[in-house]
C-alpha positions in Angstrom: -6.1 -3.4 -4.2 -6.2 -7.1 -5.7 -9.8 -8.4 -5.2 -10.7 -11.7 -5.9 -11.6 -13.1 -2.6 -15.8 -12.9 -1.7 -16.8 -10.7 0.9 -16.3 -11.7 4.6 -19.6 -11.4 6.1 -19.1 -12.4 9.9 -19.5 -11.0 13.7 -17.9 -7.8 14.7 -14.7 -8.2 16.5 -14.6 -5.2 18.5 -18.4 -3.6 19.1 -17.0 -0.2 19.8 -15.2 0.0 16.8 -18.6 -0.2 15.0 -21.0 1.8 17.7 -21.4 5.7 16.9 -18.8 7.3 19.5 -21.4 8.9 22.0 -21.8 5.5 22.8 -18.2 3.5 22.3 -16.3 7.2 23.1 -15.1 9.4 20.2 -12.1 9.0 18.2 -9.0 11.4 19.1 -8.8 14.4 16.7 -5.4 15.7 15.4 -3.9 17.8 18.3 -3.3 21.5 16.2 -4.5 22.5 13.1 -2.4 23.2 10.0 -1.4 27.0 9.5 -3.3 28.4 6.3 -2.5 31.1 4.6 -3.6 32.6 1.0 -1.3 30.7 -1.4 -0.2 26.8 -0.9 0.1 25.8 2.9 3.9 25.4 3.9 4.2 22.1 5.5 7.1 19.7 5.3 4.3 16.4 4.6 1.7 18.0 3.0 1.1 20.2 -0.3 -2.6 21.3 0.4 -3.9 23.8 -2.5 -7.6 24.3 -4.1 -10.3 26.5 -4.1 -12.2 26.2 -1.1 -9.1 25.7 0.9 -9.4 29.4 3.1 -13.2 28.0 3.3 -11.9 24.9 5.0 -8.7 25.5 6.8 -8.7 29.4 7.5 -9.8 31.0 10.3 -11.0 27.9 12.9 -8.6 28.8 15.4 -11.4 27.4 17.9 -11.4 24.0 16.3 -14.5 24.1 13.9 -12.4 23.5 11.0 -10.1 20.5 9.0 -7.2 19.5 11.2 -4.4 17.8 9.5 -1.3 15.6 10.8 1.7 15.1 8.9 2.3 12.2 7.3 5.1 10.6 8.3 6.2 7.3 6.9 7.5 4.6 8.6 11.3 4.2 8.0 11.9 1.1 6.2 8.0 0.4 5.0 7.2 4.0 3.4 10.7 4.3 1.9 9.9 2.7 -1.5 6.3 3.5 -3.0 6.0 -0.3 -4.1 6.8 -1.3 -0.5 4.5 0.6 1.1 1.9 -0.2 -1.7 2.6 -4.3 -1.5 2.6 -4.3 2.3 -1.1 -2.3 2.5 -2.4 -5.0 -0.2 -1.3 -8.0 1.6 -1.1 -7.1 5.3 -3.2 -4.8 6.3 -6.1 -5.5 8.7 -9.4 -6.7 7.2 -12.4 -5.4 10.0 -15.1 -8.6 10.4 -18.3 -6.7 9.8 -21.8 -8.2 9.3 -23.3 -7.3 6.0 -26.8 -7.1 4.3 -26.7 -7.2 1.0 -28.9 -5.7 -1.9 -29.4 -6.1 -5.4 -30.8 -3.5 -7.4 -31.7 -3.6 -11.1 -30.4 -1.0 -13.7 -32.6 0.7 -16.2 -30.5 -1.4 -18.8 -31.2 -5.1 -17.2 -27.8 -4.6 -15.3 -27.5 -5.5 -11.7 -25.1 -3.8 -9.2 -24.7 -5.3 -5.5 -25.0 -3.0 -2.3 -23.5 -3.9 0.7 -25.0 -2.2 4.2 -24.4 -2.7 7.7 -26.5 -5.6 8.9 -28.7 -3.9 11.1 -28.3 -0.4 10.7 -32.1 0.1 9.1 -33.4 -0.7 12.6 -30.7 1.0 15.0 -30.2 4.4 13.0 -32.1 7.3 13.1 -33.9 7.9 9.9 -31.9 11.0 9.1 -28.6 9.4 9.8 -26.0 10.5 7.1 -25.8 8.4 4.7 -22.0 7.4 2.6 -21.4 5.5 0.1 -18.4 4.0 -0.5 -16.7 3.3 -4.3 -13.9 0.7 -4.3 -11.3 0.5 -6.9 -10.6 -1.8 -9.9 -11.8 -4.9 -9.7 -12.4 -4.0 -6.1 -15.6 -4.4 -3.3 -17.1 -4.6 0.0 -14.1 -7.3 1.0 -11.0 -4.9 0.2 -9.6 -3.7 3.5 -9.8 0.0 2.8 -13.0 -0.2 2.4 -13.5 -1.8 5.9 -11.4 0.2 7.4 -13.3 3.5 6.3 -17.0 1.4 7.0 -15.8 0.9 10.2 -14.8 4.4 11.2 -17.8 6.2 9.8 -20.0 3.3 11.4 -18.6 4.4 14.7 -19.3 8.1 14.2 -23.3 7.1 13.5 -23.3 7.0 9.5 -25.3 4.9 8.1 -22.7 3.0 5.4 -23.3 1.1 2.1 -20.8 -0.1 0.2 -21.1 0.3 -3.8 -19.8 -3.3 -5.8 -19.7 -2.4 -9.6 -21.0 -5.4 -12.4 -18.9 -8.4 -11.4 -17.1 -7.3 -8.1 -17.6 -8.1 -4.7 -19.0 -11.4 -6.3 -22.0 -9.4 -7.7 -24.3 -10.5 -10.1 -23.8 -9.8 -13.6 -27.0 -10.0 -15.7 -25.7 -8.4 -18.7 -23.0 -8.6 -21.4 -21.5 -5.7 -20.2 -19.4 -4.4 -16.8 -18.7 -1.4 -16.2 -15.8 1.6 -17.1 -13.8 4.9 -15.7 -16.4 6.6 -18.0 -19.7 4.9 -17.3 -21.5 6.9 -14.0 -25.0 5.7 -15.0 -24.9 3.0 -12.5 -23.9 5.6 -9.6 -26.5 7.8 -10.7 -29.0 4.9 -10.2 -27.2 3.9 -6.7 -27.5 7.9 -5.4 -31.0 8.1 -6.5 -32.1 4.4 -4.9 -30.7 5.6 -1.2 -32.4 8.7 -1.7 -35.1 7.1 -1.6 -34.7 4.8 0.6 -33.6 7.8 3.4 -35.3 11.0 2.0 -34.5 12.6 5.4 -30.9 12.3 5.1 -28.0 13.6 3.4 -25.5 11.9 1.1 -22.0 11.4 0.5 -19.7 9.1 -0.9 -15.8 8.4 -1.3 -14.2 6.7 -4.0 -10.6 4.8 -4.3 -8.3 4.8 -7.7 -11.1 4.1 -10.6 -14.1 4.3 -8.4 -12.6 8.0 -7.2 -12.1 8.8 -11.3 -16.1 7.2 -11.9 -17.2 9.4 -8.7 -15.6 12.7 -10.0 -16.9 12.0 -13.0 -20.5 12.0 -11.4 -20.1 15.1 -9.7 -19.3 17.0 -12.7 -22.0 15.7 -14.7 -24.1 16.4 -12.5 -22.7 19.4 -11.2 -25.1 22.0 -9.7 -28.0 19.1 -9.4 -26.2 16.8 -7.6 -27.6 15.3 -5.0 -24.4 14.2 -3.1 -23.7 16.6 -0.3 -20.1 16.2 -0.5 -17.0 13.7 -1.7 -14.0 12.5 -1.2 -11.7 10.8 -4.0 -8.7 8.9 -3.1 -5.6 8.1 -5.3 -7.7 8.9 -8.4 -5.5 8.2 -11.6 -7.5 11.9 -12.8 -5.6 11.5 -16.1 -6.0 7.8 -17.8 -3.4 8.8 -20.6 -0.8 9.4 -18.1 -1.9 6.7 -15.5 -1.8 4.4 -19.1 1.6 5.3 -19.7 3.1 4.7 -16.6 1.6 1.6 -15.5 3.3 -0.3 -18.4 6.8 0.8 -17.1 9.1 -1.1 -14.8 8.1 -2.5 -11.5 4.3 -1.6 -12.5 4.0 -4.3 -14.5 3.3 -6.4 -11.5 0.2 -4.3 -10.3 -0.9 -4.6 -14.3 -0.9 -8.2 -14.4 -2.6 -8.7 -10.9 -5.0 -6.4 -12.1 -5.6 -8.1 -15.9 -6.1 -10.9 -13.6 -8.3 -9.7 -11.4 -10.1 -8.5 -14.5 -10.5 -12.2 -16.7 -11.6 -13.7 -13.1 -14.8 -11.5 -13.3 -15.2 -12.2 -16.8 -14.4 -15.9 -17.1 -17.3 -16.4 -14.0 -19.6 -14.9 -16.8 -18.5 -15.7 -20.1 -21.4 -17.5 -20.9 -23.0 -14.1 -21.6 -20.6 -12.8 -23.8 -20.4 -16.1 -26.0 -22.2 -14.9 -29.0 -20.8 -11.4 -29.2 -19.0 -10.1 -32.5 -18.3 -7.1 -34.3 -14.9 -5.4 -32.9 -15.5 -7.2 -29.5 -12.3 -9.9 -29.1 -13.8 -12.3 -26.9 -10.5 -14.8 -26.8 -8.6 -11.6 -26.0 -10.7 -10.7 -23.2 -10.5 -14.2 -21.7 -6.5 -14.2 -22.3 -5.7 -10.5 -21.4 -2.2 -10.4 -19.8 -2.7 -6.5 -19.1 -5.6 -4.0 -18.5 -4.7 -2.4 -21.6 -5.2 -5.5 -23.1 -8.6 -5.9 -21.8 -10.4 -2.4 -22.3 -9.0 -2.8 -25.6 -10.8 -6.0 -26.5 -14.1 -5.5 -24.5 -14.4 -2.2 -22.5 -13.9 0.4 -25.1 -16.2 -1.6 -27.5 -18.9 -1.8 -24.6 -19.1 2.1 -24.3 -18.7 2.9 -28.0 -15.0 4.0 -28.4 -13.5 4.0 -30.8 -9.9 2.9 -29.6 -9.0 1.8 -25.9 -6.5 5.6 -26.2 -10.2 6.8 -26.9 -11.7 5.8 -24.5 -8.5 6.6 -22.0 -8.8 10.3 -23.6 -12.2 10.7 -22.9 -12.5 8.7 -19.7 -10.3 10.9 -17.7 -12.1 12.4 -14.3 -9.5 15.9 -14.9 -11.8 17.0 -17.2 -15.0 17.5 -14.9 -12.8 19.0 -12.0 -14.1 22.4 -13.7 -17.6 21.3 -13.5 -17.4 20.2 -10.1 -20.2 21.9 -7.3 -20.0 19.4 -4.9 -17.4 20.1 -1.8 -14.8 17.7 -3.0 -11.8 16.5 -1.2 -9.0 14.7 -3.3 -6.1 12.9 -1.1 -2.9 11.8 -3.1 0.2 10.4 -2.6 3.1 12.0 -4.9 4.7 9.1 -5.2 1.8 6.7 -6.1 2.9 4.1 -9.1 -0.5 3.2 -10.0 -1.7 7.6 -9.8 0.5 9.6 -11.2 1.6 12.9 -9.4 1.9 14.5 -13.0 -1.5 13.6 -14.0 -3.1 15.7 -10.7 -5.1 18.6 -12.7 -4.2 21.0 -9.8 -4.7 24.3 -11.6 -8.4 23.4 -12.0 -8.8 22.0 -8.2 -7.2 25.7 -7.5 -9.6 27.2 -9.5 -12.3 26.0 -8.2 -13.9 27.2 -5.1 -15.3 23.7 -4.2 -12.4 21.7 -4.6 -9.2 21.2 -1.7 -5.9 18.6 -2.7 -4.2 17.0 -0.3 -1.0 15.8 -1.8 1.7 13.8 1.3 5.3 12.9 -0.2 4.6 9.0 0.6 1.9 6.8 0.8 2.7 4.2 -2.3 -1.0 3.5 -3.9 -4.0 2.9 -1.8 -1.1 2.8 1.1 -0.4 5.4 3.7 0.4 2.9 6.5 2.0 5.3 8.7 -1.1 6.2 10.9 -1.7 5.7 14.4 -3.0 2.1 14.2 -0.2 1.4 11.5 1.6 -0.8 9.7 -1.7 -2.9 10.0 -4.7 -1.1 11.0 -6.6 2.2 9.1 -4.9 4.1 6.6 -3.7 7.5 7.7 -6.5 9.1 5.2 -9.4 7.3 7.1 -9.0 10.6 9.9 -9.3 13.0 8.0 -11.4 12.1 5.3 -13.5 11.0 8.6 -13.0 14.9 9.9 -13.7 16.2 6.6 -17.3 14.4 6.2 -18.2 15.6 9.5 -17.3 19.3 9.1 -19.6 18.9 6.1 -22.2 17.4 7.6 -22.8 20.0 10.3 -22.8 22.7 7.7 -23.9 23.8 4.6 -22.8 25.3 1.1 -24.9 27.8 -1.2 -24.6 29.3 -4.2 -25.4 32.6 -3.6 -25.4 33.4 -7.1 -23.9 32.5 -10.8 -21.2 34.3 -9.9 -20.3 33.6 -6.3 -20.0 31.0 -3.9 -21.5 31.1 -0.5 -19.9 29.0 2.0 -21.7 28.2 5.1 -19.7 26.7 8.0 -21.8 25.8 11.5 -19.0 25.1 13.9 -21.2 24.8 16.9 -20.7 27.9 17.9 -22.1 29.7 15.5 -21.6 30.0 11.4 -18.3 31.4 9.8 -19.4 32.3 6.1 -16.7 32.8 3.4 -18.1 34.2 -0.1 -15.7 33.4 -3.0 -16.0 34.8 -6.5 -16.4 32.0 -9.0 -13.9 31.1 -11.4 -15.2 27.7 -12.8 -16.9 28.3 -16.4 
């Protein structure tokens, strides 16, 4: 979550955790599947609600479908959101992986770093999915959640690149501006680049805390011409207002301040280009911000031409484009995240919308949910099934059969299940 160390490029400790599974054996799938049924699916761990959930869940009783676990925490780690928050931050497992990095040049002058799997252009088939991961605040191709995930979809043959906005991951900044919750122009450049570079293959990408707000953001946008075959977004603040408000309440503080600092690091390592700036822009602010209030206030709302920072929080917010949305779309949260709000989850439009599944568990703190089968210190309980989810994707299709219906396409190897759903996204 904190991210101010570079990235550790370095030698794979464990070769099969990084070789696709028909070669290194593949991982262990959940054992049943979770019972579905056509309102909210009853399960002590889990809320799981949203429009394409009967698409997803129902009717693979011979295992074609998304199999869920439970998630339960550990006793004295899970029992306090911060706990299990600080404990995933500090101790969890970073995966040595050898990178290759890329630089590519914005439209605007700007420069955004890719990080890829040193090697994979040679040992990958040229249609190999490709996914592209989105870290969080401040975050990059170091953090350990993003390793953990590389790792796993490395193993399973995906060809992985790891997106670092303006500044982090120790990326170039060649501009006097960064980057925002409401700016997707950068992605948009990333998706099309990879395109290109793999025409044969199809694209996804997952996105942590801002960079799940910034990817959701995308996918409405973008909506039906959307070249991302399907996403998944991770404690995503959804509402900024609400993710504002609490996160300058009690114990939060701490995670603002880290943050704020996380934040003047970046700038201060290029405050040379932002020497002669002036208008409403508060350079000595910037440099001094104790909070990240503090900070979009005197530089990132003025960047992007708001008119307040609770402007640009307003009108930043990814719960507006879940309506928009025509990407299959997977959102994982924890209710009791301190960073993402419960209250700010827009779950009547992920209901109404037949692309769109939530996957809410009781625990899991922020970025956390330690309490998986290589836990306290290995992969995030998510990793699986965002893992599973991908895949089930990747072996099928969705079409829009029309303006006003939905045409799923599931291949489960053994055929195709298809599940037509009236549309009820304007």
């Amino acid at each position: 979550m904190w991210s101010s160390a570079p990235p550790r490029y370095g030698v794979i400790r464990h070769p099969s955790a990084i070789w696709p599974s028909s070669l290194a054996g593949a991982a262990p799938r959940c054992s049943s599947p979770v019972p579905s049924s056509s309102s909210s699916i009853s399960h002590p761990s889990l809320e799981v609600i949203g429009g394409a959930k009967d698409a997803f869940l129902r009717g693979f009783s011979n295992g074609g479908g998304l199999r869920l676990k439970p998630y339960d925490g550990f006793p004295l780690i899970c029992s306090n959101n911060h706990l299990e928050t600080i404990f995933a931050a500090f101790f969890r497992s970073v995966p040595d992986v050898c990178l290759r990095r890329e630089c590519i040049r914005t439209v605007d002058g700007g420069s955004v770093a890719l990080d890829w799997c040193s090697g994979d252009d040679r040992l990958l088939p040229a249609d190999a999915p490709v996914l592209i991961l989105l870290p969080g605040l401040t975050g990059g191709s170091e953090d350990s959640y993003v390793r953990h995930m590389l790792v796993r979809a490395r193993s399973k043959g995906w060809r992985v690149v790891v997106f670092n906005s303006r500044g982090c991951g120790d990326s170039p900044v060649t501009t006097a501006q960064f980057y925002s919750a409401s700016f997707t122009r950068d992605l948009s450049e990333v998706t099309n680049h990879v395109s290109l570079c793999y025409p044969k293959s199809k694209i996804y990408a997952v996105g942590w805390s801002l960079g799940a707000n910034i990817l959701v953001r995308y996918l409405g946008e973008k909506s039906k011409d959307c070249c991302i075959s399907g996403a998944v977004s991770l404690c995503n603040p959804f509402n900024l207002v609400i993710a504002d408000e609490d996160f300058r309440k009690g114990f939060n503080n701490i995670y603002d301040k880290a943050l704020a600092g996380g934040l003047r690091r970046i700038f201060r390592r290029h405050s040379l280009l932002f020497g002669e700036m002036g208008g409403e822009y508060n350079i000595p602010l910037v440099a001094n911000a104790k909070s990240v209030r503090d900070f979009d206030e005197a530089l990132t709302r003025v960047s992007f031409g708001f008119k307040s920072v609770d402007d640009y929080y307003l009108n930043s917010s990814s719960s507006d484009s879940i309506k928009n949305v025509r990407t299959p779309l997977l959102c994982i949260q924890a209710e009791n995240d301190p960073i993402a709000p419960s209250r700010g989850i827009p779950r009547e439009e992920i209901q109404a919308n037949p692309y769109c599944l939530l996957i809410a568990t009781p625990q899991g703190g922020h970025l956390g949910w330690v309490a998986s089968s290589e836990g306290p210190f290995g992969a995030p309980w998510t990793d699986s099934v965002v893992m599973d989810f991908l895949e089930l994707l990747q072996a099928g299709s969705i079409k829009i059969a029309s303006d006003d219906q939905y045409k799923f396409e599931i291949f489960d190897g053994n055929g195709s299940i298809n599940v037509a759903v009236p549309s009820q996204v304007g």
